[in-house]
Structures are given as C-alpha cells and as structure tokens.
C-alpha positions, -999 to 999 in steps of 0.1 A, spaced: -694 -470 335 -666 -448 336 -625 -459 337 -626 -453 372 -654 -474 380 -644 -503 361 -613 -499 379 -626 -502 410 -650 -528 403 -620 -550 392 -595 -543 419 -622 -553 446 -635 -584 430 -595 -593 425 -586 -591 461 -618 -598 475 -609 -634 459 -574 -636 467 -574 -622 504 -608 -633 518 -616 -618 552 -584 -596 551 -594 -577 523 -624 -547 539 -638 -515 515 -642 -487 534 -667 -460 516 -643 -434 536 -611 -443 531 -607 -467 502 -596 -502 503 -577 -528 532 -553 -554 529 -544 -567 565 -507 -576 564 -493 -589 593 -482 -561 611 -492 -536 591 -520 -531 564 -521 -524 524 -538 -493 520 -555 -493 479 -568 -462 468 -578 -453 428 -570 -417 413 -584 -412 375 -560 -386 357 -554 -396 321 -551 -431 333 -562 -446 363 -533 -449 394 -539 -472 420 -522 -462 446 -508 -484 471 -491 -478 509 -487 -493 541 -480 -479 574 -442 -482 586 -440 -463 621 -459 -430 629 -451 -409 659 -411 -414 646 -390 -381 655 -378 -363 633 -338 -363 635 -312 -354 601 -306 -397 605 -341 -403 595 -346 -378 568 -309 -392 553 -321 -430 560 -355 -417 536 -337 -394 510 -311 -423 507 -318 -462 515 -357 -454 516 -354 -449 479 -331 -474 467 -355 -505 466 -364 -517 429 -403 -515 436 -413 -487 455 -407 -461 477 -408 -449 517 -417 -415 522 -422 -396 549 -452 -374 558 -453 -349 591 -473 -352 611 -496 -325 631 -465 -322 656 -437 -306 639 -415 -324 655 -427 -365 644 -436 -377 613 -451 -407 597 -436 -435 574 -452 -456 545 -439 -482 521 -460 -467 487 -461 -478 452 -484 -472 426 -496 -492 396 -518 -484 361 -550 -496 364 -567 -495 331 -554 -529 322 -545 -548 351 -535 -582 354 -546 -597 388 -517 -614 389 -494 -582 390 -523 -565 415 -519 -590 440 -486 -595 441 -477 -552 444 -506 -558 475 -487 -584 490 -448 -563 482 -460 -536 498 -475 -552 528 -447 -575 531 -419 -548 528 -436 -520 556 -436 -552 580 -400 -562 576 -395 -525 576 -409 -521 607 -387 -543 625 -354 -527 607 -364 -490 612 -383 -488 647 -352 -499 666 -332 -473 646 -355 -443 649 -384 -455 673 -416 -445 668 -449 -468 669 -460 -494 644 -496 -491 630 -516 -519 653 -496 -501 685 -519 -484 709 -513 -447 710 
C-alpha cells in the first residue's frame, strides 16, 4: 500500500468515527464534513509527504471590489490556523471564498485531524456571517 493509501485509509476511518452521518466520500471529489452552514472539504496530495488538504466554502458569487481583496490580503491572513483565499470565479467580475488549511498526513494523530476538520468548518461558518454582510455574495447551502 502506498503513503497515500494508507493515508487515506486512516483519514476516512478517523472521521467516519468521529462525524457519523456527516462525514460522505465522494470517488469524485474527495471527502465531506457537513458543518453547519457550510461543509469541510478533505482532499490528500502525495508530494514528498502526504498534505491533506482542508477548505470550506465562505461565500461564492462575492464581487470583486479593492475592499475584498484588502479584507483577504490583510485580516483573511492574520488567523493563527489557516488561511481565506480567494479564487475567481468563471465571471471576472465575482469570486469565491474558502477558509483552507492543510496538515501532514504521514503520521497523524486523530486527535489533531478532527479537530483542524472541525476549525475549519467552524471558522467558514462564523465567517460567513461576518463577511456576507460586508461584501454579499451567497453562502454554500444558498440556492443559486
């Protein structure tokens, strides 16, 4: 079995345990963690070790104004775990924002997994309520 695989074998069987029903594998698009309003996104990249990368929708559709890219470049990176970043969107004129964090996965502790699950979650939510009144936009359960 290779790094990645055990990996992956371990981060499913950890939060399959701890989350229950809210935890979902997708063979598309990696791995779930509802959140209130919002969802954990956990996806595994092997390079020399293996990252597991984790992010959760803020607000999507948000336009893009010089406020938002100074709120990301400035107060979206001053948090002591993790980031937000910003990511356009096929308009050039909205973007998307995720709370994202990533972790080595080699030697996990499932302790330290779960709880950077339940940050990240945890922080997009409470972000949502802080940034969509600033900049608007649409959470991630809001229709289009």
């Amino acid at each position: 079995m290779t790094p990645l695989e055990e990996v992956r074998k371990k981060v499913v069987r950890i939060l399959a345990d701890e989350f229950g029903a809210l935890f979902r594998v997708d063979d598309d698009f990696g791995m779930e963690v509802a959140i209130r309003g919002t969802a954990c996104f956990i996806n595994l990249d092997e390079r020399s070790v293996v990252l597991i990368d984790l992010y959760a929708p803020i607000l999507r559709s948000v336009s893009l104004t010089n406020e938002l890219f100074q709120w990301v470049a400035t107060s979206g990176q001053d948090f002591q775990i993790g980031s937000v970043v910003l990511e356009m969107q096929e308009s050039v004129d909205s973007g998307a924002l995720f709370y994202r964090y990533a972790l080595v996965g080699n030697d996990i502790d499932p302790m330290e997994l779960v709880y950077a699950v339940s940050m990240v979650g945890y922080s997009a939510d409470r972000l949502i309520q802080i940034l969509q009144p600033a900049f608007g936009g649409k959470s991630y359960h809001e229709d289009n």
